[in-house]
DSSP file (Angstrom, degrees, kcal/mol; ACC not computed):
  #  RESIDUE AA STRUCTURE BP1 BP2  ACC     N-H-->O    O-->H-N    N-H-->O    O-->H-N    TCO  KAPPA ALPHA  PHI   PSI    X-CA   Y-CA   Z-CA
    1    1 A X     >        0   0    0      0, 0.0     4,-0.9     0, 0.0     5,-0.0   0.000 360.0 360.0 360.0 -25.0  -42.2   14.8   21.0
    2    2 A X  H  >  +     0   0    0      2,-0.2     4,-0.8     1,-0.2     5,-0.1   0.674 360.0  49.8 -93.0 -11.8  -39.6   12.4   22.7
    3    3 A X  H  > S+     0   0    0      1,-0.2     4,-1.0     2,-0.1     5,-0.3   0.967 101.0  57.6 -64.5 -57.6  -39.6   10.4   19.7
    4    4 A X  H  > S+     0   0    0      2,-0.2     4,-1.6     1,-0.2    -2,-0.2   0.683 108.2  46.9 -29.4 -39.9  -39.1   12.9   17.8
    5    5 A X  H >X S+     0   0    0     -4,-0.9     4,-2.7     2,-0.2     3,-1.6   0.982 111.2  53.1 -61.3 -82.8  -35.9   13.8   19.6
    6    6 A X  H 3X S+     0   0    0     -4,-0.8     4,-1.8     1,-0.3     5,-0.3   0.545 110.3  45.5   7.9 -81.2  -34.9   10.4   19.5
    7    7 A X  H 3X S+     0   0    0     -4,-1.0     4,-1.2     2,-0.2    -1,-0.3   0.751 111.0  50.8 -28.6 -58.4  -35.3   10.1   15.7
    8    8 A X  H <X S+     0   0    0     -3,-1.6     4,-1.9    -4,-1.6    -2,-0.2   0.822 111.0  48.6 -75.4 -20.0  -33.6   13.2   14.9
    9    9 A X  H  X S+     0   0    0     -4,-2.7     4,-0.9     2,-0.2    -2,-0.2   0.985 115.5  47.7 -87.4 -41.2  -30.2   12.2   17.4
   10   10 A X  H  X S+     0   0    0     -4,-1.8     4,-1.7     1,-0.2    -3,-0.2   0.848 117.4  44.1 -66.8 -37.8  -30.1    8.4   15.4
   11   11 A X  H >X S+     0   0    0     -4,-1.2     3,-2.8    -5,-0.3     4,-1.3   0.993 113.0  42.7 -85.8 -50.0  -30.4   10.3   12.3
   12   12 A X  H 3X S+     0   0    0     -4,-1.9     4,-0.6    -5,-0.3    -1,-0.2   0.726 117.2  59.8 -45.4 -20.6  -27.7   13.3   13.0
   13   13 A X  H 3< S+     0   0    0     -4,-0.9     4,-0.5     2,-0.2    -1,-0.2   0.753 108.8  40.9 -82.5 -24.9  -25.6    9.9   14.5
   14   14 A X  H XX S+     0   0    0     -3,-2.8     4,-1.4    -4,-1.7     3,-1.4   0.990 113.9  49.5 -93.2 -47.6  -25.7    8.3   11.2
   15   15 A X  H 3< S+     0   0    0     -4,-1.3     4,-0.3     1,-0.3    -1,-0.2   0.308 109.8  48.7 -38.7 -20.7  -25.0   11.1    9.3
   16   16 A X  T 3< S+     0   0    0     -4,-0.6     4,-0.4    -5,-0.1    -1,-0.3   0.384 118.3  44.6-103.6 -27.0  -21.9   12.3   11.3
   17   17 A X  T <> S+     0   0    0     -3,-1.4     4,-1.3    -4,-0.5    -2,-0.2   0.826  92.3  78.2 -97.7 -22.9  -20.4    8.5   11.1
   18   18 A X  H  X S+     0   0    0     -4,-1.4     4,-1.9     2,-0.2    -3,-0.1   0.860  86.2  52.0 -11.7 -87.2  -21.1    7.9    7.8
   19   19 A X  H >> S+     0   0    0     -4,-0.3     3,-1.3     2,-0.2     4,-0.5   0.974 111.3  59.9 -39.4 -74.8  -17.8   10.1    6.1
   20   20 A X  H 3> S+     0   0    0     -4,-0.4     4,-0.6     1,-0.3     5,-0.3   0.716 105.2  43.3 -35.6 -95.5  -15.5    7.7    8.8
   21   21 A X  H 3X S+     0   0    0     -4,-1.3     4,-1.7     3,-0.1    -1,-0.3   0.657 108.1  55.1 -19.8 -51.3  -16.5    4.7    7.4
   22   22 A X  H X< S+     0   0    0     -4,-1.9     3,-3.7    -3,-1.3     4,-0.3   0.919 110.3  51.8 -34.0 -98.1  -16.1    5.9    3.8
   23   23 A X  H >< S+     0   0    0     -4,-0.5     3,-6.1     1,-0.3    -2,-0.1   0.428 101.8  57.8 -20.2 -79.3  -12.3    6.8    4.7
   24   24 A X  H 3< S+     0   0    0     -4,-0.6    -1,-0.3     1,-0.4    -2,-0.2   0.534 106.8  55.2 -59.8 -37.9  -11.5    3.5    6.2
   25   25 A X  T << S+     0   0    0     -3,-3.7    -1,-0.4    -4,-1.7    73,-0.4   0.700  81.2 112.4 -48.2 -26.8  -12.4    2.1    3.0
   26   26 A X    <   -     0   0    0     -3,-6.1     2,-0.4    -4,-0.3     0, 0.0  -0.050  57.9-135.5 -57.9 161.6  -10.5    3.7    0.6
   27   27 A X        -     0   0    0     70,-0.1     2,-0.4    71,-0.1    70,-0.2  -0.943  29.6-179.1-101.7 114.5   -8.2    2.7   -1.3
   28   28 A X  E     -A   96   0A   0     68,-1.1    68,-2.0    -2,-0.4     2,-0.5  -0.877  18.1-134.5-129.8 157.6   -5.2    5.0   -1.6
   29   29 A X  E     -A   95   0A   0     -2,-0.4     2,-0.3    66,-0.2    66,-0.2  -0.846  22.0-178.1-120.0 168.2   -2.0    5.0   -3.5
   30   30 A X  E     -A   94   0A   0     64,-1.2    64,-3.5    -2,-0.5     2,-0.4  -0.884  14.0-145.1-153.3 148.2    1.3    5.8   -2.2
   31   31 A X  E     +A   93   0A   0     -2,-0.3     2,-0.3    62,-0.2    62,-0.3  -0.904  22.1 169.8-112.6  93.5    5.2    6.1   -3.4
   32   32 A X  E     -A   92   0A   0     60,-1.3    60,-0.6    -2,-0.4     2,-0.5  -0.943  24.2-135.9-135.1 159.6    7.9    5.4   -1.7
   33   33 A X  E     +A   91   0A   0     -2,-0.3    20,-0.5    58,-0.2     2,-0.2  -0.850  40.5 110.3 -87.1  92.7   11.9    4.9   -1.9
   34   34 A X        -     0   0    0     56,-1.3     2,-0.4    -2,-0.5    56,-0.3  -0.559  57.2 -66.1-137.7 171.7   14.1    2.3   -0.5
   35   35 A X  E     -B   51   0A   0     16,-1.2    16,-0.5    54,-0.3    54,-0.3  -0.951  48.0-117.0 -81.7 113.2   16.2   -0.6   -0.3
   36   36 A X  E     -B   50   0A   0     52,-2.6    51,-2.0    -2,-0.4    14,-0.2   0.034  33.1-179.5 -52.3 139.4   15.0   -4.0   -1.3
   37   37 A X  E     -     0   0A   0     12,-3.5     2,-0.2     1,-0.8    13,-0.2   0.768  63.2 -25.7-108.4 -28.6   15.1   -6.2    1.6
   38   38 A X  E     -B   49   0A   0     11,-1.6    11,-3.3    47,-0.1    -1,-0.8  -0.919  56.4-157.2-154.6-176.4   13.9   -9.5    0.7
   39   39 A X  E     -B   48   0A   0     -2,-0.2     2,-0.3     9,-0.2     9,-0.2  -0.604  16.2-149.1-161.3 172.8   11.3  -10.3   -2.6
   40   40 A X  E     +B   47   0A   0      7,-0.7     7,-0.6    -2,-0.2     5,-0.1  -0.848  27.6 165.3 161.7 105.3    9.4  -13.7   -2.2
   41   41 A X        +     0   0    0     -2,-0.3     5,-0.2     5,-0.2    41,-0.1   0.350  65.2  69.0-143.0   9.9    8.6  -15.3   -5.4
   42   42 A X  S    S+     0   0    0      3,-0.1     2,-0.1     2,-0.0     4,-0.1   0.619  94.4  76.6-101.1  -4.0    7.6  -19.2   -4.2
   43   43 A X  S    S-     0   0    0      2,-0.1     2,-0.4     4,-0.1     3,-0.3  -0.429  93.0 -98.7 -60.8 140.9    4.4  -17.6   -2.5
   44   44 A X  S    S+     0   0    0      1,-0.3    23,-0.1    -2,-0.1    21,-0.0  -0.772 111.6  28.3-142.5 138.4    1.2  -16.5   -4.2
   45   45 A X  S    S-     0   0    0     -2,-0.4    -1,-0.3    21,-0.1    22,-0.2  -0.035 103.4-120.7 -69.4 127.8    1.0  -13.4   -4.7
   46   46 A X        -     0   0    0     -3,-0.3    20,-1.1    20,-0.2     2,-0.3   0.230  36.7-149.1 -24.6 148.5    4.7  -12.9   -5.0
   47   47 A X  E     -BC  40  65A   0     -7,-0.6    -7,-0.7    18,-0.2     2,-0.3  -0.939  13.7-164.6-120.3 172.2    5.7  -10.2   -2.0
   48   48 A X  E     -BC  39  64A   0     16,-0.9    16,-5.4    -2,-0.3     2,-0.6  -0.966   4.5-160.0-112.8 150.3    8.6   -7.3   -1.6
   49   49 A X  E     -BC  38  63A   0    -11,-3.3   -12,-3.5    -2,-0.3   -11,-1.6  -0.982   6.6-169.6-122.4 159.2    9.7   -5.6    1.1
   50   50 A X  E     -BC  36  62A   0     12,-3.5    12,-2.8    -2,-0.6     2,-0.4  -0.801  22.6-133.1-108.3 147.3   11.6   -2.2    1.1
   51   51 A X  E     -BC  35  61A   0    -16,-0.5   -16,-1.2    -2,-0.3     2,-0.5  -0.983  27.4-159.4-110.7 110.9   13.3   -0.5    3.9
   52   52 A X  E     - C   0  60A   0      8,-1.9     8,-4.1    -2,-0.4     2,-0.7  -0.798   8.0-144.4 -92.3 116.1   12.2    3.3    3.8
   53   53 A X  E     - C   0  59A   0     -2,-0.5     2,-0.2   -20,-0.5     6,-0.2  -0.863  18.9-144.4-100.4 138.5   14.2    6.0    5.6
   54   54 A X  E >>  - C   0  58A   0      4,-2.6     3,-6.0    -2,-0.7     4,-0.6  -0.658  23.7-108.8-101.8 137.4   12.0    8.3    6.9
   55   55 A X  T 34 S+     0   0    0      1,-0.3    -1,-0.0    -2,-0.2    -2,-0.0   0.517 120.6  57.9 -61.3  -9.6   13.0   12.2    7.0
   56   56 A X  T 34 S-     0   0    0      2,-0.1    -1,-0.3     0, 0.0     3,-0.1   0.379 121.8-111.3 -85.2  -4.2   13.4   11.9   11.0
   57   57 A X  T <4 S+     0   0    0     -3,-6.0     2,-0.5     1,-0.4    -2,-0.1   0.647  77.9 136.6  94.4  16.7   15.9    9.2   10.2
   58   58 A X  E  <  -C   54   0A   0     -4,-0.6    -4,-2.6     1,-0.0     2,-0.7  -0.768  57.5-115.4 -99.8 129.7   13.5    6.5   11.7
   59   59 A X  E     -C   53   0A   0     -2,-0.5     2,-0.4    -6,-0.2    -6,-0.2  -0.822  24.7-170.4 -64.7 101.5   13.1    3.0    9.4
   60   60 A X  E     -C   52   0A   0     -8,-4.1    -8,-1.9    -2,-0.7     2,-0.4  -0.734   9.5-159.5 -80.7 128.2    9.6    2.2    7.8
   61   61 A X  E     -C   51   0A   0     -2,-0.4     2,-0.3   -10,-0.2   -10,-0.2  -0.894  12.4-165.4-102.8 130.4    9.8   -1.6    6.3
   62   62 A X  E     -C   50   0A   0    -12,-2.8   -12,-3.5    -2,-0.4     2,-0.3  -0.927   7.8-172.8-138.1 133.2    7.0   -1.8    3.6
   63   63 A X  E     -C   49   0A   0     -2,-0.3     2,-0.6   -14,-0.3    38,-0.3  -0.818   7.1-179.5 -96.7 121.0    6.0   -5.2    2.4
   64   64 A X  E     -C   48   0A   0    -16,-5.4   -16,-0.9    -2,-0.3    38,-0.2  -0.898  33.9-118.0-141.3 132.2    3.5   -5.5   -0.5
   65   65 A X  E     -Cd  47 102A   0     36,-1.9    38,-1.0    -2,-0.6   -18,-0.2  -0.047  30.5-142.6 -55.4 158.0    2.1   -8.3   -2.1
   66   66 A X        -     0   0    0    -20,-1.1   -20,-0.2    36,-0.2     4,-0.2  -0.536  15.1-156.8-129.7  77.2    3.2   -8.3   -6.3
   67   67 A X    >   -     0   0    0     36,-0.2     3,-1.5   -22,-0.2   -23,-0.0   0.261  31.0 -97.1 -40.9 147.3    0.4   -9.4   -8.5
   68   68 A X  T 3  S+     0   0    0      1,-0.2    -1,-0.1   -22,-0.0     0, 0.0   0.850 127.0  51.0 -37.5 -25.4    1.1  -11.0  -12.3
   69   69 A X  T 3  S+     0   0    0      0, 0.0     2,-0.7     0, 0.0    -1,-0.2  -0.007  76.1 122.5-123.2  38.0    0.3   -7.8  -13.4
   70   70 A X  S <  S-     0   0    0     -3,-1.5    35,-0.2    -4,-0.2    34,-0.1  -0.931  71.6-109.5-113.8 117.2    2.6   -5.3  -11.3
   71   71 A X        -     0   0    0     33,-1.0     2,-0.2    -2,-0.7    36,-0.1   0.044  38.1-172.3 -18.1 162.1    4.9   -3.0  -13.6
   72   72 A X        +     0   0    0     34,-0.2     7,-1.4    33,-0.1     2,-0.5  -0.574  13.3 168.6-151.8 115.0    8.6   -4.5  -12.9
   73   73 A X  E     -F   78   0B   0     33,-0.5    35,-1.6     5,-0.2     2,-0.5  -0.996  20.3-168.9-141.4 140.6   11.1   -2.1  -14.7
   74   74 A X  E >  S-Fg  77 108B   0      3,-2.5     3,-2.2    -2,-0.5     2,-0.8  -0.972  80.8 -39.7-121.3 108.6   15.1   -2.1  -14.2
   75   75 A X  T 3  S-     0   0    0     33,-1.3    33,-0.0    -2,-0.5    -2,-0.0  -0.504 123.1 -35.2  96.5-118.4   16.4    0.9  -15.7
   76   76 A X  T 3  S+     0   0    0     -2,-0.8    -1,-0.3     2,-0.1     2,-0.2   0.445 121.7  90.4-100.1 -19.3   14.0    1.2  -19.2
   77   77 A X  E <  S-F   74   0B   0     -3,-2.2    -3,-2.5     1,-0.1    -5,-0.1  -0.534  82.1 -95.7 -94.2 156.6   13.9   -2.5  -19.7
   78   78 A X  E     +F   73   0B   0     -5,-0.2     2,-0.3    -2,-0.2    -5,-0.2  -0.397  42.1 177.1 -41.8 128.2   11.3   -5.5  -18.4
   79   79 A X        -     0   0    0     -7,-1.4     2,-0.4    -2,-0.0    -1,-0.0  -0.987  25.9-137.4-147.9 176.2   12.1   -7.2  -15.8
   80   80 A X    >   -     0   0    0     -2,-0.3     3,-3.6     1,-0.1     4,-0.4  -0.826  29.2-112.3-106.4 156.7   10.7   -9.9  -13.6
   81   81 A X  G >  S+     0   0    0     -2,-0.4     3,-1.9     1,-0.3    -1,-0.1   0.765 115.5  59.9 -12.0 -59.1   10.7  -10.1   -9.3
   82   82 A X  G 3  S+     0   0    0      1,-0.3    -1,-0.3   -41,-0.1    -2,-0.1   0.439  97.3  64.4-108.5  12.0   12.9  -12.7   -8.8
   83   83 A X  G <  S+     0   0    0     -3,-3.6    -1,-0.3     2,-0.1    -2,-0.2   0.758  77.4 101.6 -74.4 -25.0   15.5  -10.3  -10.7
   84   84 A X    <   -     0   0    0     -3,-1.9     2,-0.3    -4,-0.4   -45,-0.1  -0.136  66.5-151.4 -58.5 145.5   15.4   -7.9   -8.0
   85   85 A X    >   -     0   0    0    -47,-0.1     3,-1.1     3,-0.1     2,-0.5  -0.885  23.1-107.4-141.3 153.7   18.6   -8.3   -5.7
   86   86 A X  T 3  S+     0   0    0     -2,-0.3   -49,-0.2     1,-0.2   -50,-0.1  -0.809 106.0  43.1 -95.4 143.9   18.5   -7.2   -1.5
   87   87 A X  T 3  S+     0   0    0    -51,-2.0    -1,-0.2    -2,-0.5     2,-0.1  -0.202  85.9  96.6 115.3 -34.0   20.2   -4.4   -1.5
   88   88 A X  S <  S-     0   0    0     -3,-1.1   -52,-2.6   -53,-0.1     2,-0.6  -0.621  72.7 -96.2 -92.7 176.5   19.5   -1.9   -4.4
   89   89 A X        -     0   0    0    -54,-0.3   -54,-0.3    -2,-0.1     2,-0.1  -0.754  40.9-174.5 -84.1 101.6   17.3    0.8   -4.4
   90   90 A X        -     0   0    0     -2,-0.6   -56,-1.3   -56,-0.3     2,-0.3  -0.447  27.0-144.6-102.5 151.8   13.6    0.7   -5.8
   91   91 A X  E     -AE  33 107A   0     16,-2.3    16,-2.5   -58,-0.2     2,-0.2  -0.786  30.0-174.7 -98.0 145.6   10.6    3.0   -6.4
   92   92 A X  E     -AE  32 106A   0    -60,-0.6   -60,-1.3    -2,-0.3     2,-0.5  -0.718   8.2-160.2-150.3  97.3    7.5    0.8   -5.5
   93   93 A X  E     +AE  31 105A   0     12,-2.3    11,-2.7   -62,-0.3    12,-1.2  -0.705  24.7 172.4 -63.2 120.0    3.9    2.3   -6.2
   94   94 A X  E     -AE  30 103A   0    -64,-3.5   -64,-1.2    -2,-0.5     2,-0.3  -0.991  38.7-126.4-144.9 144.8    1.6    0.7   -4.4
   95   95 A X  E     -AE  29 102A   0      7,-0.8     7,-2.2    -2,-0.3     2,-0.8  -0.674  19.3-148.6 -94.9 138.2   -2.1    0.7   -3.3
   96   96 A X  E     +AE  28 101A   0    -68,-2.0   -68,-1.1    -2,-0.3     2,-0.2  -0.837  37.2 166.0-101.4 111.0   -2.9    0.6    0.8
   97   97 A X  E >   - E   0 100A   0      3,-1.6     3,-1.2    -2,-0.8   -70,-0.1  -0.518  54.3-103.1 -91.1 155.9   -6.1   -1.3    0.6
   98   98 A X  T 3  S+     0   0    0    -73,-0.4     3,-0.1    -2,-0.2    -1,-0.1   0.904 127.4  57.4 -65.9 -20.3   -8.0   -3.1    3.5
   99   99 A X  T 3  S-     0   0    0      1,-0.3    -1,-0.2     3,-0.0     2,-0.1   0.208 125.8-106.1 -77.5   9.4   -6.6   -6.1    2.1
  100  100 A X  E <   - E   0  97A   0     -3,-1.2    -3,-1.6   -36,-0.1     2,-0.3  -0.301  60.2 -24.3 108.0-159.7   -3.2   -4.6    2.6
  101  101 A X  E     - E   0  96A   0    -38,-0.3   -36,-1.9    -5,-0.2     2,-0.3  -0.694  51.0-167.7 -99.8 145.0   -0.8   -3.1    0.2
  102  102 A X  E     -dE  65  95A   0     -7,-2.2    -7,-0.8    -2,-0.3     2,-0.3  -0.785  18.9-123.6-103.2 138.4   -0.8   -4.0   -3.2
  103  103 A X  E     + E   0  94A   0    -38,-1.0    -9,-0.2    -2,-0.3   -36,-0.2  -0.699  27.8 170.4 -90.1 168.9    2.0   -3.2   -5.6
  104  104 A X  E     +     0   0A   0    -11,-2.7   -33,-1.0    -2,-0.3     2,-0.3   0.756  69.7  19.8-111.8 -78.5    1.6   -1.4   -8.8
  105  105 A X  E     - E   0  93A   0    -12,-1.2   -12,-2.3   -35,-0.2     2,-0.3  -0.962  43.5-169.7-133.6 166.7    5.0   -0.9   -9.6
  106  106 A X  E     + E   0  92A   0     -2,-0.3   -33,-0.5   -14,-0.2     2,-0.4  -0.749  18.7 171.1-110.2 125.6    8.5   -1.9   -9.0
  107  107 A X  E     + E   0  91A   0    -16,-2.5   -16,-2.3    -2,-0.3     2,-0.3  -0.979   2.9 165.7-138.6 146.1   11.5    0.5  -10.5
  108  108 A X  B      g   74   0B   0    -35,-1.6   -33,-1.3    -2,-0.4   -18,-0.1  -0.831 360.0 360.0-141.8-177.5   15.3   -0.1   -9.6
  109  109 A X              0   0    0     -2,-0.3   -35,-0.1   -35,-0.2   -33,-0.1   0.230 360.0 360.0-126.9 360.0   18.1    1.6  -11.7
């Protein structure tokens, strides 16, 4: 019978830790608005980072790797990273991975 206990708390333990792992894996994607602060294009993968004000008035810097294959758009047209100037203001979709954030895409106006 004290196995039995045993056996049933290992199994209720895996079952309750289980979802928590899962999260920490995910992959999720995220939007956010800034001003480019630097962009990185002799590295590879290319990075940006943005400076995000946050609605308490508090600064988030997010920095995200830019893969070959990351949207780049000024306005309607193509454009490439190393067009990007510090200072304007970008949309940057991006995935937060365990391998850190990814970008999707880049918009400035």
């Amino acid at each position: 019978m004290r196995s039995m206990r045993w056996l049933l708390f290992a199994f209720g333990l895996v079952i309750l830790t289980t979802p928590f792992a899962t999260v920490a894996g995910e992959t999720i994607q995220r939007t956010v608005r800034g001003i480019v602060m630097a962009t990185n294009t002799a590295v590879d993968p290319n990075t940006v980072v943005v400076k995000v004000m946050l609605p308490n008035k508090e600064a988030l810097i997010v920095g995200a790797d830019v893969p070959a294959d990351t949207k780049i758009t000024r306005g309607k047209k193509a454009a490439r990273l190393a067009d990007l100037t510090v200072g304007e203001a970008a949309k940057i979709t991006y995935l937060k991975s365990p391998n850190g954030l990814i970008a999707q895409s880049i918009h400035v106006q």
